[in-house]
C-alpha positions in Angstrom: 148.3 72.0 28.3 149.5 76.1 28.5 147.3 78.5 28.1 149.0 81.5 26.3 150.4 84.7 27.7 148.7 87.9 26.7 151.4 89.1 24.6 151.2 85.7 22.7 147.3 85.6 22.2 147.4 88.9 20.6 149.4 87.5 17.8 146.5 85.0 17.7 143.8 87.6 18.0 144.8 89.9 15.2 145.0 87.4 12.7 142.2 88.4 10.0 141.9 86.9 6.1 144.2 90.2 5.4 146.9 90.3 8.3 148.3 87.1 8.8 150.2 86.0 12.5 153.0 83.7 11.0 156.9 84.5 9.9 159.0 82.4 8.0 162.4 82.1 7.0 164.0 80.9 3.4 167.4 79.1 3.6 169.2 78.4 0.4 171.9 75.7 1.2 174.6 74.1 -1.2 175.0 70.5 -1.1 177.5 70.4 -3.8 179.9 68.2 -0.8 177.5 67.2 0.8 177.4 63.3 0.7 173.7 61.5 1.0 171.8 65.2 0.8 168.2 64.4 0.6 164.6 65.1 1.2 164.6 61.9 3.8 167.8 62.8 5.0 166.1 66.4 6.3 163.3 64.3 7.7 165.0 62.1 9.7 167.4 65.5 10.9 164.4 67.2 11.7 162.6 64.5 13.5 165.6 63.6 15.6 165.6 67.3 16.9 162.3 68.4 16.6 161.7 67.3 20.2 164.8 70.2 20.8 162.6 73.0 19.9 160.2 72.6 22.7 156.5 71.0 23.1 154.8 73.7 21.6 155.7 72.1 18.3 153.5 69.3 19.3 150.9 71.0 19.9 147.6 72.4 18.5 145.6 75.5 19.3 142.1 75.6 21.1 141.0 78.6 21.0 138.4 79.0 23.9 134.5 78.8 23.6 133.3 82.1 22.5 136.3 83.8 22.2 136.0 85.3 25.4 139.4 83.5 27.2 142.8 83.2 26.0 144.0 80.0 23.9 145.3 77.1 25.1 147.8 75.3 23.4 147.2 71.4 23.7 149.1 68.1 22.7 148.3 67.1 19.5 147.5 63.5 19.8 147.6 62.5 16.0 150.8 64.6 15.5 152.7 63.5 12.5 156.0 65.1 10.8 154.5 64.5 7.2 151.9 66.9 7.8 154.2 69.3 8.3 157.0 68.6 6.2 156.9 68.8 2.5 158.6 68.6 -0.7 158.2 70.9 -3.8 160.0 71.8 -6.7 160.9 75.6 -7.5 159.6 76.3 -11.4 162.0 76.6 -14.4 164.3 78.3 -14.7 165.0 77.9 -10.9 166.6 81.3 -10.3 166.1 83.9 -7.5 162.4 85.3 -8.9 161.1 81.3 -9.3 162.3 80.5 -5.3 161.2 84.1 -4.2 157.7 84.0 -5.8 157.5 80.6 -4.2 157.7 81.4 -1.3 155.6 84.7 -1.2 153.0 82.1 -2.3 153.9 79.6 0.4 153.8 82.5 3.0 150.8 84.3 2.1 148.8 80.8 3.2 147.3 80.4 6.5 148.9 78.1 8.9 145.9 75.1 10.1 144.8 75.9 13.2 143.7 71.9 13.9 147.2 71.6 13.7 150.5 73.1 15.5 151.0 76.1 13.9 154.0 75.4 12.0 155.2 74.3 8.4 158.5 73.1 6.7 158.9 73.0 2.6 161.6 71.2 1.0 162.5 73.2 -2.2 164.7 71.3 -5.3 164.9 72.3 -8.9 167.0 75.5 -8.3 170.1 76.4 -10.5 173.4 74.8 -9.7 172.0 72.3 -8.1 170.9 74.3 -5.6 168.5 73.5 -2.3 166.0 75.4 -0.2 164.0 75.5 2.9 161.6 77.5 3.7 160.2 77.4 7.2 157.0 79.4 8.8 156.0 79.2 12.4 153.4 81.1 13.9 154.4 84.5 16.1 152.4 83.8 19.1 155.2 80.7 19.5 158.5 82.5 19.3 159.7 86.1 18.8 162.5 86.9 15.9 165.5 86.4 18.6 163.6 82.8 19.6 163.5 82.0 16.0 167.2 82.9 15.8 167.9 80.1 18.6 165.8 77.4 16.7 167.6 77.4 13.8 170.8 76.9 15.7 169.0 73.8 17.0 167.9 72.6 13.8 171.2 72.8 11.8 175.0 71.3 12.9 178.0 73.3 13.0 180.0 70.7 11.0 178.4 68.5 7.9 178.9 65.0 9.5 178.2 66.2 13.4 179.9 62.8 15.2 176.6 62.1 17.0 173.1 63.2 16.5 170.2 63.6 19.0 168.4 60.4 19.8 164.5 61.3 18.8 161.9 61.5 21.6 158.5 60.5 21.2 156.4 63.6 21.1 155.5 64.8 24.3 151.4 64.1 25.4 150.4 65.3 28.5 147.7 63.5 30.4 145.8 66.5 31.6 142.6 67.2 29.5 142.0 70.3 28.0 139.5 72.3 29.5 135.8 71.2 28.3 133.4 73.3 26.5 131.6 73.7 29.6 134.2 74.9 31.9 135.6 77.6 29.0 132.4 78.4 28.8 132.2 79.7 32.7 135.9 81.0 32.3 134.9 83.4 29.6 131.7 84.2 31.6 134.4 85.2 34.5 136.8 86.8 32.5 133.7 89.2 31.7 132.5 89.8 35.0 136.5 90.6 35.8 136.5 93.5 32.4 135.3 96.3 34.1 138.1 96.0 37.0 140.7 94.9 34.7 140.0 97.7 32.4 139.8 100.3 35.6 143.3 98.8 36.4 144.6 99.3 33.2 143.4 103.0 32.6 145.0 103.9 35.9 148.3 101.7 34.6 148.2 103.8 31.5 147.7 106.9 33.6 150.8 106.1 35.9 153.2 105.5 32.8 152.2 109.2 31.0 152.9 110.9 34.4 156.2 108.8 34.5 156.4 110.3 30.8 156.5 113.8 32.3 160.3 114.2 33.4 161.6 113.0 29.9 159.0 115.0 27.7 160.3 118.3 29.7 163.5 117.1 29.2 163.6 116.2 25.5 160.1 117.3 24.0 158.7 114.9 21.9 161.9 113.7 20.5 161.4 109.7 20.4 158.0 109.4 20.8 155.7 108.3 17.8 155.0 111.4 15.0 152.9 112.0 11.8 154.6 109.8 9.2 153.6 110.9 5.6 151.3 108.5 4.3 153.1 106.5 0.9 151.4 104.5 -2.2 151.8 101.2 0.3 150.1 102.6 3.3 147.1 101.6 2.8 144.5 98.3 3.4 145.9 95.2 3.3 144.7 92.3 1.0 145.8 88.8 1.3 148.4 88.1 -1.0 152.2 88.3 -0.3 155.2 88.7 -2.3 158.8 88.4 -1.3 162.1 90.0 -2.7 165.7 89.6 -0.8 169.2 91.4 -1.2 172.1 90.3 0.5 175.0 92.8 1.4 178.6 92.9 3.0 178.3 92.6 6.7 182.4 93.5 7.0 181.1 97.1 5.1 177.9 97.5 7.2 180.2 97.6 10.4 182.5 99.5 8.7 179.9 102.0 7.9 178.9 101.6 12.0 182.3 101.8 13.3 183.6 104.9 10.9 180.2 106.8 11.7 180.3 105.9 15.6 176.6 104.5 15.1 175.0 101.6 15.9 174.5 98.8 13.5 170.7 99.1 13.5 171.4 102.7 13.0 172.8 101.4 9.3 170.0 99.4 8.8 167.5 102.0 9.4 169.3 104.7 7.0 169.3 102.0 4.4 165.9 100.9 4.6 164.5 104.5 5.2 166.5 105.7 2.0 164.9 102.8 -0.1 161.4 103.5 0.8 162.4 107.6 -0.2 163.9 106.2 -3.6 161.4 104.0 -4.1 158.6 106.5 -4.0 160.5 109.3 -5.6 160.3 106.7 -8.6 157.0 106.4 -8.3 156.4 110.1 -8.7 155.3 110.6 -5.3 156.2 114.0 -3.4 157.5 113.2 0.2 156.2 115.9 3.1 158.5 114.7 6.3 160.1 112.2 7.2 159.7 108.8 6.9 159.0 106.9 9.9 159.7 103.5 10.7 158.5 100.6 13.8 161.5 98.7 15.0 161.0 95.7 17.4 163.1 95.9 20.5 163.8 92.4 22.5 163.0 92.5 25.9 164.6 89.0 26.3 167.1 88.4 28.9 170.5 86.9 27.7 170.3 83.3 28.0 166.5 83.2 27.7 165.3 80.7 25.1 161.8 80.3 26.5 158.9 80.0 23.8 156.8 82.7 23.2 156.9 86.3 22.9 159.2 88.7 24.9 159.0 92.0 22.5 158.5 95.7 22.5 158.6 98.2 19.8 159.5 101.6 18.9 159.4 104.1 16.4 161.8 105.9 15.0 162.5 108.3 12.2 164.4 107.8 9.2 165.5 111.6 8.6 164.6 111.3 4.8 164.1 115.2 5.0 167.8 115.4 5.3 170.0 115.6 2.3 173.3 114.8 3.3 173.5 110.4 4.0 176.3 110.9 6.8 173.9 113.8 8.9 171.0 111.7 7.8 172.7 108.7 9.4 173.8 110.5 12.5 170.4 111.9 12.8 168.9 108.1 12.3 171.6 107.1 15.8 170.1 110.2 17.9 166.3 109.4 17.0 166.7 105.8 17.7 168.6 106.3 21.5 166.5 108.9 22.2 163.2 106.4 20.9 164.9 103.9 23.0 165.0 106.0 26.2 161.5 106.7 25.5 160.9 103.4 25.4 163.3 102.1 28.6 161.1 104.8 30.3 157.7 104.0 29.4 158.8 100.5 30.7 159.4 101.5 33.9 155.7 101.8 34.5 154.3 98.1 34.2 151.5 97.8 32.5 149.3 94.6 31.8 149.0 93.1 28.3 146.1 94.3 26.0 145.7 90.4 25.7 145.5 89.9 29.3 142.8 92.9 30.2 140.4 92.2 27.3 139.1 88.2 25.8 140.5 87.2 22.4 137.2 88.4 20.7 137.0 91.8 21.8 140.8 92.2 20.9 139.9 91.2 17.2 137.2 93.3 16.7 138.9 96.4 18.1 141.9 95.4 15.9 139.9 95.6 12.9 137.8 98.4 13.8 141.6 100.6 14.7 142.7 99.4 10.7 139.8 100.7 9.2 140.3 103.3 10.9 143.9 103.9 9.9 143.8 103.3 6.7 141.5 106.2 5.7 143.2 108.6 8.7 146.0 110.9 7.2 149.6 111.0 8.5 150.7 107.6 10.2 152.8 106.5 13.2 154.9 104.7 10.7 155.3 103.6 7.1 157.3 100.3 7.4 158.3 97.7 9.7 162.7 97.5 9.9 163.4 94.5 12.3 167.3 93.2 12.6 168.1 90.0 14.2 171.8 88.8 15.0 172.3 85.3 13.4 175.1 82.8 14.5 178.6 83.9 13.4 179.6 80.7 12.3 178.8 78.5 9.2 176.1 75.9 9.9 175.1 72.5 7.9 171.5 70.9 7.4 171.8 67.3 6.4 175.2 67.7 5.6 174.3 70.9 3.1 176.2 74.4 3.8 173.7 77.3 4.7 174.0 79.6 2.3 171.9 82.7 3.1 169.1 83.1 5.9 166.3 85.8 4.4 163.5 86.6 7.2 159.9 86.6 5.9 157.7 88.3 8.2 154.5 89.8 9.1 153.0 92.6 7.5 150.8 95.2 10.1 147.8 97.1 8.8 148.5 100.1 6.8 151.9 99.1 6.0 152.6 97.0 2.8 156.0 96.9 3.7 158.6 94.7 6.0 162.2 94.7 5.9 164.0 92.1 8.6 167.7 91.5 8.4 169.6 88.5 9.2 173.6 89.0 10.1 175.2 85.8 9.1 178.8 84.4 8.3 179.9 87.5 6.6 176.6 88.7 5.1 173.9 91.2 5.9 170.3 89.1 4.3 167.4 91.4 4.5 164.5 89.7 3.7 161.4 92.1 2.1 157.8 91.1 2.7 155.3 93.3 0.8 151.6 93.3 0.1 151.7 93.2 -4.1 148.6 95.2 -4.6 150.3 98.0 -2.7 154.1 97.3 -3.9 153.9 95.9 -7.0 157.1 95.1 -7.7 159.3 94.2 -4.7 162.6 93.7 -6.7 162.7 96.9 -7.7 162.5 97.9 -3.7 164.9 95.9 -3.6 167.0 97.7 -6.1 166.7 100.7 -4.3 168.1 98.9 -1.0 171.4 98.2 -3.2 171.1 101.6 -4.5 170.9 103.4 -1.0 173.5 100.9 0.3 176.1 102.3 -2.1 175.0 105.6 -1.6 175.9 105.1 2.3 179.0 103.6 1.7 180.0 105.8 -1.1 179.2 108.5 1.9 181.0 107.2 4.7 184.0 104.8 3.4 184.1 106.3 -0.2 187.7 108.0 0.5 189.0 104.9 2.6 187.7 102.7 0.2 188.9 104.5 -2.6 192.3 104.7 -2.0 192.6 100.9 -0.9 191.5 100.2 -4.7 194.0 102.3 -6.1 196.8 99.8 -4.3 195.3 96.5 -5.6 193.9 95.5 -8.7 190.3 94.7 -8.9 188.8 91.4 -8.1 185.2 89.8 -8.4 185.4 90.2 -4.0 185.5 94.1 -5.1 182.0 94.1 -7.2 178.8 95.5 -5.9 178.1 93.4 -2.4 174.6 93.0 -3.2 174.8 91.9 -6.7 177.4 88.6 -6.0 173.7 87.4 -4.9 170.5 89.0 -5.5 170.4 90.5 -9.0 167.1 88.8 -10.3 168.6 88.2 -13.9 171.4 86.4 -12.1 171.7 82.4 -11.2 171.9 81.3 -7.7 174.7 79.8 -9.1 176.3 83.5 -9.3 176.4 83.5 -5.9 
């Protein structure tokens, strides 16, 4: 039994029928050599390591009597891999709109709470022969760089590893969970305890804006959050989700970092930033500012693969109101390290968990009431959620099937229709777009515009280089578009 941290109940807390608490991952994989590749061959790989992944995967959520004390999370005792793991066929013609509208629809449903909180679909019926897996685990269980680690657990670096894991029986702890009764008294205590623990955190809040002093003399308000002009998908949330992915060049991504002296989150911020601008420049909307995007920030130590969440974020702006895409870029790298001192500064002061000072209840309602009251408020903190997460550099097999692209699916925050997380692995940059369709209608052609703004970048800041290097070779197919050798809708997976 493990009662969750504050950080991790609030991911549990702000769940409503309109903001769901889960992320997910799809991963095409080619099993064109790969000998025996089958839907009971990833059952038996994924029961011999599930045990690998930690207890938590064994175990269900009680959420505490009246909401007024953090959850617990308890061994399930009728745990069974087949409630978790299932097998579906993508519709015809089985290209990249069939799997991604798939698995919008698979994402946008609610993980069972009765259950532990996470799901695996087996997806066949794809061009070329093509598989899929698409994978969802709820955020109060593991942060994106956690997520990053499981799959390295899951897969094999070669596609007949010598030996595999001998399975475990699922882990059951004797201790009971607490009773109705005894919740009931900790939730009546955790009450009598609000009115010091919210004293304590004023005066924490109070100590980290004095500590903010020093570095707002120093650099103003660079780096802190701003008034974000408010776009078509900044608005209420509904329940649906739909999912689009482009996949680009990792080799020109750090090329663009290493020529521009930027960081490669830097890149991914320009790019993403520049989207959202074409995108609503399409749509006929005037932009006033500049656009502003949230970007997670690990607080893990290296070597830390502990469950659970160990995240901050900040926000920084995209520069859209500049012109030029090598300034706007260089702007993009002094907004993000100076957001990031802001940040490193603010953290200096500790300062207890929302989730820890106030019970699970209270946090929900106040989380709804602070949407509403967003969403009809005018400028925003941010438009749009830009999270990148280093994969593994190195090729790596499920059931003896190549992965052949990672896309993150994530988690959508009120007021902002709009997520883009990027995946660096073996060679490729996989940005995964999660978007609320009422607000974005169409997520493909957002994800045009990320291929459009990538070029634009790279036309910017490699153009010359690049320019010359093709007048000394003849073209080849390596030398087309990066993002269209996968993630041109009309295309096949087979054209990848």
């Amino acid at each position: 039994m493990k009662q969750l941290s504050g950080t991790d109940s609030l991911f549990v807390s702000m769940e409503t029928s309109e903001v769901h608490g889960h992320i997910g991952g799809l991963i095409l994989l080619d099993a064109h050599e790969a000998r025996g590749f089958s839907f009971e061959r990833v059952e038996r790989n994924l029961a011999q390591r599930l045990h690998l992944a930690g207890p938590e995967f064994v175990a269900r959520l009680k959420e505490a009597t009246l909401g007024l004390s953090r959850p617990y999370l308890v061994p399930d005792e009728s745990f069974e891999l087949s409630r978790h793991l299932h097998y579906i066929a993508v519709p015809a013609p089985g290209g990249m709109r069939e799997l991604a509208e798939l698995a919008g629809y698979l994402h946008e449903q609610k993980l069972d709470r009765r259950r532990p909180l996470w799901e695996m679909w087996f997806i066949q019926g794809l061009e070329d022969g093509k598989a899929a897996i698409y994978m969802k685990t709820h955020h109060a269980l593991m942060d994106g760089v956690k997520g990053a680690d499981l799959s390295v657990i899951l897969c094999d670096l070669e596609p007949e590893p010598a030996s595999a894991p001998t399975p475990l029986p699922a882990p059951i702890s004797h201790e009971p969970a607490p009773s109705e009764f005894s919740q009931a008294l900790e939730g009546l205590a955790n009450l009598a305890r609000l009115p010091r623990r919210v004293t304590t955190y004023g005066f924490q809040a109070l100590r980290r804006g004095a500590n903010m002093i020093p570095y707002v003399l120093e650099n103003g308000t660079d780096g802190l959050p701003g008034a974000a002009p408010r776009l078509s998908f900044n608005g209420e949330l509904g329940p649906h989700r739909r999912f689009a992915c482009t996949s680009l060049s990792l080799d020109a991504v750090k090329a663009i970092k290493n020529v521009a002296g930027v960081k490669l989150n830097d890149v991914a911020i320009e790019i993403c930033g520049s989207a959202m601008k074409k995108y609503a420049e399409r749509n006929g909307e005037v932009l006033e500012g500049s656009l502003a995007v949230t970007c997670p920030v690990s607080t893990r130590d290296k070597g830390d693969t502990a469950s659970g969440n160990k995240v901050a974020s900040m926000v920084v702006s995209c520069a859209t109101d500049v012109d030029d895409a090598v300034e706007r870029l260089k702007e993009i790298h002094t907004n993000a390290a100076l957001a990031k001192k802001a940040t490193s500064r603010m953290r200096e002061t500790p300062i207890s968990s929302v989730g820890e000072v106030f019970p699970p209840a209270l946090v929900n309602l106040g989380f709804r009431a602070l949407s509403g009251l967003a969403e009809y408020s005018g400028a925003l903190p941010a438009n749009a959620t830009v999270s990148n997460v280093a994969g593994p550099p190195v090729p790596l097999y499920i059931a003896g099937a190549r992965v052949h692209r990672v896309f993150p699916i994530s988690v959508l925050a009120a007021t902002q229709g709009l997520n883009f997380t990027a995946v660096s692995f073996v060679g490729r940059f996989d940005i995964g777009i999660t978007v609320d369709p009422e607000l974005i209608p169409n997520a493909w052609l957002l994800a045009d515009c990320v291929d459009d703004a990538f070029e634009e970048l790279r036309e910017a800041v490699l153009g010359s280089a690049e320019g010359a290097a093709e007048d000394e070779a003849p073209a080849s197919p390596s030398q087309k578009r990066p993002s269209e050798r996968l993630v041109d809708p009309e295309r096949s997976i087979a054209a990848a």
